[in-house]
Backbone as ProteinMPNN parsed JSONL, in Angstrom:
{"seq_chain_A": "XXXXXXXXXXXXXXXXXXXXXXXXXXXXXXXXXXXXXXXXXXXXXXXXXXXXXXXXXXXXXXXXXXXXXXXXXXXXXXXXXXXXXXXXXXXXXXXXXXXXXXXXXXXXXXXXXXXXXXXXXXXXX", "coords_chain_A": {"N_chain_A": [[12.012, -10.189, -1.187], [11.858, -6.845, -2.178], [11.746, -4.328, -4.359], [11.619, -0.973, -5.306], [10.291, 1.778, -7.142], [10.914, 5.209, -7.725], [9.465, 7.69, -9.552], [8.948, 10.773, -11.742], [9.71, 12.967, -10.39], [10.988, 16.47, -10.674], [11.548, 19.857, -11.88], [9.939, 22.63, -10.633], [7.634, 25.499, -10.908], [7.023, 27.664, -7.875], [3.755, 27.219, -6.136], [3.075, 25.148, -8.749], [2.537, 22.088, -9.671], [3.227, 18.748, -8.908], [3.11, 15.025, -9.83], [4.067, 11.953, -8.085], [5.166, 8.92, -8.484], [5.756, 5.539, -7.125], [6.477, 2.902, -7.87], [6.135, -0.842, -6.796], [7.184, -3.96, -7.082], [7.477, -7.501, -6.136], [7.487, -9.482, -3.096], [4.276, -9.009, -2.314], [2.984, -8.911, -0.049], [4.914, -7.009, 1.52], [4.539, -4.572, 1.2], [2.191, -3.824, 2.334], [1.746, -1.614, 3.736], [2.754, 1.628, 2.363], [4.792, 4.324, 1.929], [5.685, 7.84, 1.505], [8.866, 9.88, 2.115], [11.057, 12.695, 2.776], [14.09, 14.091, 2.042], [15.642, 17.217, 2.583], [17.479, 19.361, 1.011], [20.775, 19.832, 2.623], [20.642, 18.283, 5.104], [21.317, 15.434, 5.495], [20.893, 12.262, 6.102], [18.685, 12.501, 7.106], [15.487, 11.814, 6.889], [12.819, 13.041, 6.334], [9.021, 12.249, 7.353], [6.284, 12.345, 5.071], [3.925, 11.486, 3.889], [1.834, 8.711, 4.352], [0.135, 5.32, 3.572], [-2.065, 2.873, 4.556], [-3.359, -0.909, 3.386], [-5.903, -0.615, 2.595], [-5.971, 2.031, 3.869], [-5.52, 3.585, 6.746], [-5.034, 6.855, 5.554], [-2.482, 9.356, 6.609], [-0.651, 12.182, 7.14], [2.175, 14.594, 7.143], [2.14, 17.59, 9.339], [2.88, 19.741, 7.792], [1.987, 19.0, 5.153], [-0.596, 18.752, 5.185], [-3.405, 18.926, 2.716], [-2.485, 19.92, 0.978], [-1.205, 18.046, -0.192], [-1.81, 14.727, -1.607], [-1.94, 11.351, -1.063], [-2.192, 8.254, -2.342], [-3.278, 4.901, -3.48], [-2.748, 2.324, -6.016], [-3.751, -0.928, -5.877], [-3.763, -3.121, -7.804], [-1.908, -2.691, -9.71], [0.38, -2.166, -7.542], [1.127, 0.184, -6.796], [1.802, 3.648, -5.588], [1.165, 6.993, -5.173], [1.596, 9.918, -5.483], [-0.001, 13.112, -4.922], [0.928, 16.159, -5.047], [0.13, 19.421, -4.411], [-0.096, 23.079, -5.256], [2.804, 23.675, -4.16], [5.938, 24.571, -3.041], [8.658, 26.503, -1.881], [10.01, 25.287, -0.206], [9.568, 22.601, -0.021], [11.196, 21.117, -1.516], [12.9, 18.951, -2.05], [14.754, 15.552, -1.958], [12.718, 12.995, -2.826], [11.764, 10.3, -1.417], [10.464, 6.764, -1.489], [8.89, 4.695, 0.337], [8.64, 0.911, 2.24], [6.589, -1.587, 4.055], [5.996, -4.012, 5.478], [4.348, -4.131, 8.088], [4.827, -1.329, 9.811], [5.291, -0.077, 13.098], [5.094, 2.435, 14.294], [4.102, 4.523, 11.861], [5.09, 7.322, 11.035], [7.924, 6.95, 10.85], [10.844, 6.759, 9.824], [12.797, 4.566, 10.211], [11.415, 2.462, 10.487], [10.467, 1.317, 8.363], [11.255, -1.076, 5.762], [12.166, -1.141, 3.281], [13.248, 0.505, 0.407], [13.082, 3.79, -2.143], [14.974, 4.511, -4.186], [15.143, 7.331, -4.677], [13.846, 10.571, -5.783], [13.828, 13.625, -7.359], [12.952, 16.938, -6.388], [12.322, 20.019, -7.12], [11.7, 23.437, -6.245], [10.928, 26.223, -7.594], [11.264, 29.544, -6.557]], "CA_chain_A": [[12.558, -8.861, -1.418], [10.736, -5.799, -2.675], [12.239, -3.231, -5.348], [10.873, 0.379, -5.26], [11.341, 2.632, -8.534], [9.784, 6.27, -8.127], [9.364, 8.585, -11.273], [7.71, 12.12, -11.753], [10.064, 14.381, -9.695], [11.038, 17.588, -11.658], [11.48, 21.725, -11.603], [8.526, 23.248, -11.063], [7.434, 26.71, -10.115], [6.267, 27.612, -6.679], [1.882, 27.46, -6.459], [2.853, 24.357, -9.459], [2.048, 20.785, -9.236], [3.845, 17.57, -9.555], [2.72, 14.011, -9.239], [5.279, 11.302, -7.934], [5.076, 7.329, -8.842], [6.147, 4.72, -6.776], [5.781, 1.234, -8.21], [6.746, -1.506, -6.422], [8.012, -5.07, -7.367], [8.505, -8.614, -5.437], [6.448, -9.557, -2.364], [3.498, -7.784, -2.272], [2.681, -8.796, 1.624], [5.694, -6.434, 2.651], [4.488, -3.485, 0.659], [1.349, -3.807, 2.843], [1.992, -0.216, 4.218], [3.475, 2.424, 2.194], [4.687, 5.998, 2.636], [6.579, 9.005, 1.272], [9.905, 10.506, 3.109], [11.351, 13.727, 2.014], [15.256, 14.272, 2.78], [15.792, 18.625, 2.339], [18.877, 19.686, 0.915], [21.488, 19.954, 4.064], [20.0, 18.0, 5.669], [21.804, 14.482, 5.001], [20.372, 11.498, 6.728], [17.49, 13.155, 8.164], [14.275, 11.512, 6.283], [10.822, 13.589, 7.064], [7.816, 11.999, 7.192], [5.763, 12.976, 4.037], [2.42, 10.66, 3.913], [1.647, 7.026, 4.242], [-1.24, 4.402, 3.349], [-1.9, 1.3, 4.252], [-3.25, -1.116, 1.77], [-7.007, 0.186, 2.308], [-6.27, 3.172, 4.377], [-5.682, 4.962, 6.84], [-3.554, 7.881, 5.338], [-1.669, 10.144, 7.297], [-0.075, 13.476, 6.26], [2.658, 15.703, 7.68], [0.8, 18.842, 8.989], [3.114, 20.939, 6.574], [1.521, 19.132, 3.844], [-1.928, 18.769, 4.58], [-4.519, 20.057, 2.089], [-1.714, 20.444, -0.417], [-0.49, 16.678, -0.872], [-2.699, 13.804, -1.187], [-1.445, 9.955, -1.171], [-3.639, 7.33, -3.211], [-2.533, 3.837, -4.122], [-3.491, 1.377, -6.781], [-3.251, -2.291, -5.355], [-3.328, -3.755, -8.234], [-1.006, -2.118, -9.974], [1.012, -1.909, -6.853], [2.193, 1.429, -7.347], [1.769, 4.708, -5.047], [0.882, 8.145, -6.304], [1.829, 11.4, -4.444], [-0.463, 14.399, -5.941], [1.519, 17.771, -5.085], [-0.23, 20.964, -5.449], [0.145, 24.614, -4.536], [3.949, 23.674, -4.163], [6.468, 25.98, -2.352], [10.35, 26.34, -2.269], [10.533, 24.913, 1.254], [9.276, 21.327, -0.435], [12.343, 21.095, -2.387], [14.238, 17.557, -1.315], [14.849, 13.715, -2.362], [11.983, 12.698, -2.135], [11.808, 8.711, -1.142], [9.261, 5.772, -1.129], [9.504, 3.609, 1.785], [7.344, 0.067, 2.198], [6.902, -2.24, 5.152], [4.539, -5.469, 6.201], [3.563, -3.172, 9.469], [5.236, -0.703, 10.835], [4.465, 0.501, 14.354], [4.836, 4.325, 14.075], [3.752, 4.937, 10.592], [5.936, 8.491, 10.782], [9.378, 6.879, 11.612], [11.353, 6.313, 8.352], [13.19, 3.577, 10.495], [10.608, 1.217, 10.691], [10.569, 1.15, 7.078], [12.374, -2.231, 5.543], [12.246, -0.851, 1.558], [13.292, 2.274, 0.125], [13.579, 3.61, -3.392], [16.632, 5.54, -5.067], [14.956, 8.576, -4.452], [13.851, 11.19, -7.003], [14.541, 15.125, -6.827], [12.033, 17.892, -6.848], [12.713, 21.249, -6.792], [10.512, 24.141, -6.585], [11.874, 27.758, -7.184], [9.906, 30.739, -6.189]], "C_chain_A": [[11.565, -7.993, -2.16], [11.575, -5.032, -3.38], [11.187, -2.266, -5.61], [11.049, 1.686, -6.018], [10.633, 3.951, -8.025], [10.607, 7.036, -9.444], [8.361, 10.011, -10.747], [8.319, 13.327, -10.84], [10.571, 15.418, -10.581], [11.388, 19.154, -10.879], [10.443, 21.89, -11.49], [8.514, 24.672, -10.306], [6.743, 26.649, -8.881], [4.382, 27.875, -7.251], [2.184, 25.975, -7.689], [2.454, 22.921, -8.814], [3.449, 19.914, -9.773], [2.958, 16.05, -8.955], [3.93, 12.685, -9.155], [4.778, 10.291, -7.657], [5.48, 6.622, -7.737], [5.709, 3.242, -7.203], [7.247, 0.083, -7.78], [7.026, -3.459, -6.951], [8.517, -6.56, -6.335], [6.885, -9.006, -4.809], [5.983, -8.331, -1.627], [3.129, -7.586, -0.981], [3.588, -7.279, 1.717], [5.432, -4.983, 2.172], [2.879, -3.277, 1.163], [0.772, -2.216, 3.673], [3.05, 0.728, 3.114], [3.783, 4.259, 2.425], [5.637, 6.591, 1.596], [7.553, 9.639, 2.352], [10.11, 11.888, 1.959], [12.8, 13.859, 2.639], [15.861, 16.326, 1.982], [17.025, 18.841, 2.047], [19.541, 20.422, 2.291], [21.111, 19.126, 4.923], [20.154, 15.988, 5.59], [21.308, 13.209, 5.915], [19.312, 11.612, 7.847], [15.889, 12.829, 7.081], [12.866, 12.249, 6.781], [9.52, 12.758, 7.048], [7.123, 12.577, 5.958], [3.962, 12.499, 4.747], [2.125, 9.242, 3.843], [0.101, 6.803, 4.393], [-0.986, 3.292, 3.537], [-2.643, 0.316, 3.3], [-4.865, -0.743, 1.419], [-7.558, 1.2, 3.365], [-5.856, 2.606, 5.468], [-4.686, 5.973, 6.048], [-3.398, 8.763, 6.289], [-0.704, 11.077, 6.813], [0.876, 14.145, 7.8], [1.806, 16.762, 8.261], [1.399, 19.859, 7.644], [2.482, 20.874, 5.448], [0.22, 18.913, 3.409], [-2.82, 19.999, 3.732], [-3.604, 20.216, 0.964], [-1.628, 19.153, -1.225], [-1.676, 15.762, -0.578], [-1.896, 12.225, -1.645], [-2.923, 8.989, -1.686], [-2.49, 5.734, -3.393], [-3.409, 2.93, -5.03], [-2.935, -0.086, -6.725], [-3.219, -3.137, -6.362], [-2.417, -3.303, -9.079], [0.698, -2.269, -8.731], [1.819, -1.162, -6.839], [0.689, 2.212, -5.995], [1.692, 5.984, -5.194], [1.479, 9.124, -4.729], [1.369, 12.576, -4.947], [0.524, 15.133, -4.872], [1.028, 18.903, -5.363], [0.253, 21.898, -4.682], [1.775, 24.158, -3.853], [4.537, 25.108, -3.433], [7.807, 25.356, -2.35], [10.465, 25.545, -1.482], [10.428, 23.113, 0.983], [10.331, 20.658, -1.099], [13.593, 20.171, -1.766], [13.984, 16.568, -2.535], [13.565, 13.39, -1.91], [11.853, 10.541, -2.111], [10.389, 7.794, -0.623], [9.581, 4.54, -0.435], [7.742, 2.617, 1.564], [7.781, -0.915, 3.506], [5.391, -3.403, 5.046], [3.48, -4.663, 7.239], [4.398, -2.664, 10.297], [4.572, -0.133, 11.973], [4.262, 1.956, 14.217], [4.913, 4.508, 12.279], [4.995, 6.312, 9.935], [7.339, 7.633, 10.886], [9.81, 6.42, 10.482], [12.537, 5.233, 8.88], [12.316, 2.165, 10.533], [10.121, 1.113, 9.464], [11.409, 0.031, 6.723], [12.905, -1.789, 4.474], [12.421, 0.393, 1.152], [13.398, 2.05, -1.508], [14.63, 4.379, -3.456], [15.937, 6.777, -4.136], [14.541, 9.742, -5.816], [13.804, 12.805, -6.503], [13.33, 15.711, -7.318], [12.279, 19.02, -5.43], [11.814, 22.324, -6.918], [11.442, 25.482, -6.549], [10.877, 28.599, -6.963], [10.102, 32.029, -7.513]], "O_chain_A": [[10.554, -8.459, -2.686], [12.622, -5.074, -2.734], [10.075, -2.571, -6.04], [11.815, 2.567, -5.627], [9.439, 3.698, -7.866], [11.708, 6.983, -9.992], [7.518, 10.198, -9.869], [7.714, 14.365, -10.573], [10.513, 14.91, -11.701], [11.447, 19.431, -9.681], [9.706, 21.294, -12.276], [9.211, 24.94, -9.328], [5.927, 25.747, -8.687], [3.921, 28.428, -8.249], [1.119, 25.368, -7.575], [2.125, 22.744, -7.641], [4.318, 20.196, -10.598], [2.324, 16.006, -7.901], [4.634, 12.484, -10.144], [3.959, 10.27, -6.738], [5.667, 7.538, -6.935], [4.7, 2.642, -6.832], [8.44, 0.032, -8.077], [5.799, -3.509, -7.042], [9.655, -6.682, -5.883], [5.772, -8.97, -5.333], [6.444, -7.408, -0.956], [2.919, -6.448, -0.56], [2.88, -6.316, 2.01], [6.107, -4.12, 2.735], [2.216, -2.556, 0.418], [-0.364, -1.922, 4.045], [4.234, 0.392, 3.146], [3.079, 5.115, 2.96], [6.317, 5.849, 0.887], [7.069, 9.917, 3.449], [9.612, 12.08, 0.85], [12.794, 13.736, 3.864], [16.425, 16.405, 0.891], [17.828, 18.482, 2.907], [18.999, 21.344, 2.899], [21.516, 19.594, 5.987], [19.126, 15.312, 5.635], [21.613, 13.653, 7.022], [19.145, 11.089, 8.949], [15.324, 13.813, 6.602], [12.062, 11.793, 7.594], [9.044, 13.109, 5.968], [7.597, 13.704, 5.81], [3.218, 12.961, 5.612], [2.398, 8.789, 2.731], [-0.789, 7.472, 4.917], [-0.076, 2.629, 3.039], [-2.576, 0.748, 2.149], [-5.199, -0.579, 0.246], [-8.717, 1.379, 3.741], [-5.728, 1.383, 5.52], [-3.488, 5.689, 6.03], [-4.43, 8.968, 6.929], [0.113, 10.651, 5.997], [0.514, 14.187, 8.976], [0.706, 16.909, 7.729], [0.738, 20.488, 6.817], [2.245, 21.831, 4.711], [-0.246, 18.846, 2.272], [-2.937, 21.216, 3.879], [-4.081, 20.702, -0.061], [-1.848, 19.029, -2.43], [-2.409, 15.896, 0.402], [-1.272, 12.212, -2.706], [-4.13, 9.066, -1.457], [-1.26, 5.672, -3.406], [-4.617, 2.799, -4.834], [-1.929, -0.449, -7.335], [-2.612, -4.164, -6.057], [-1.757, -4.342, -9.085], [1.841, -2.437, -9.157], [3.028, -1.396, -6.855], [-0.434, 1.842, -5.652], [2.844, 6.214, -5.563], [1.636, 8.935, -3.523], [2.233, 13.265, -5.489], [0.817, 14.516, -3.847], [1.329, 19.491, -6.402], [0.894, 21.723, -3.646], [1.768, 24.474, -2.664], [4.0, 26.205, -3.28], [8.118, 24.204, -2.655], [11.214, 24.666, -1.908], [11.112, 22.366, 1.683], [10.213, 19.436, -1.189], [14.681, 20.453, -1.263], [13.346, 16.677, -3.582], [13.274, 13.479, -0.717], [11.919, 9.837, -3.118], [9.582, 8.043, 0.272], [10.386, 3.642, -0.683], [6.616, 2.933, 1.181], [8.934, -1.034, 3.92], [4.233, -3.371, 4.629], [2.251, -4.601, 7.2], [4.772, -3.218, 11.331], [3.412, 0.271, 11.892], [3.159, 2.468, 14.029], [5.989, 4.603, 11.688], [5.563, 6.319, 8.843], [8.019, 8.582, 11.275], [9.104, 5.535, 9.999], [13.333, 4.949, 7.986], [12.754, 1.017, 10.605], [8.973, 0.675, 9.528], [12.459, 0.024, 7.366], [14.129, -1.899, 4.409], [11.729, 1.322, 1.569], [13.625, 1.009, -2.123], [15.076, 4.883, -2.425], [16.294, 7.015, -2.982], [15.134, 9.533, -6.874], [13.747, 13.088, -5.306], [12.704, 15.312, -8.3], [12.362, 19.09, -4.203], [11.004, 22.162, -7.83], [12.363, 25.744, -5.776], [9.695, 28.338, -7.186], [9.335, 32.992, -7.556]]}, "name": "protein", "num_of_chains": 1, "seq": "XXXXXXXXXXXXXXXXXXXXXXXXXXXXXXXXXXXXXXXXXXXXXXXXXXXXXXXXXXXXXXXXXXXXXXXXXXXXXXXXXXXXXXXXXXXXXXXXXXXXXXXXXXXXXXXXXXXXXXXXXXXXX"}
């Protein structure tokens, strides 16, 4: 089993930053791939794609969020970072850390085995 805490979501102003944690817990094989989802207020069982890494690359970005968001991980640690910059209202969900052994489509927040709680970030303009 794997346990997946994130930390670091918050208010922030639009153009601000945030950076968002994921540290994971158990076997480390299955956390061999991880990623970011985003679920938008209204928008209730509809997970987005954010960004995923596997455990020494490749990453992969949304297009909405390239150039803004960058994904990093620290393997030994086994934790997941999510920089955030130049922020905007439209970013403003749950955001969720998903982990897998190997998923086939990297984007598909079904082929994910592990999730965390979720943590909230809001951006106002």
């Amino acid at each position: 089993q794997v346990q997946l805490v994130e930390s670091g979501g918050g208010l922030v102003q639009a153009g601000g930053s945030l950076r968002l944690s994921c540290a994971a817990s158990g076997r480390t094989v299955s956390t061999n791939y991880m990623a970011w989802f985003r679920q938008a207020p209204g928008k209730e069982g509809e997970r987005d794609f954010v960004a995923s890494m596997g455990w020494r690359g490749p990453t992969y970005y949304a297009d909405s969020v390239k150039g803004r968001f960058t994904i990093s991980r620290d393997n030994v640690k086994n934790t997941v970072y999510l920089q955030m910059n130049s922020l905007k209202p439209e970013d403003t969900a749950v955001y969720y850390c998903a982990a897998d052994p190997s998923p086939v489509r990297v984007m598909v927040a079904a082929e994910y085995d592990y999730w965390g709680q979720g943590t909230q970030v809001t951006v106002s303009s």
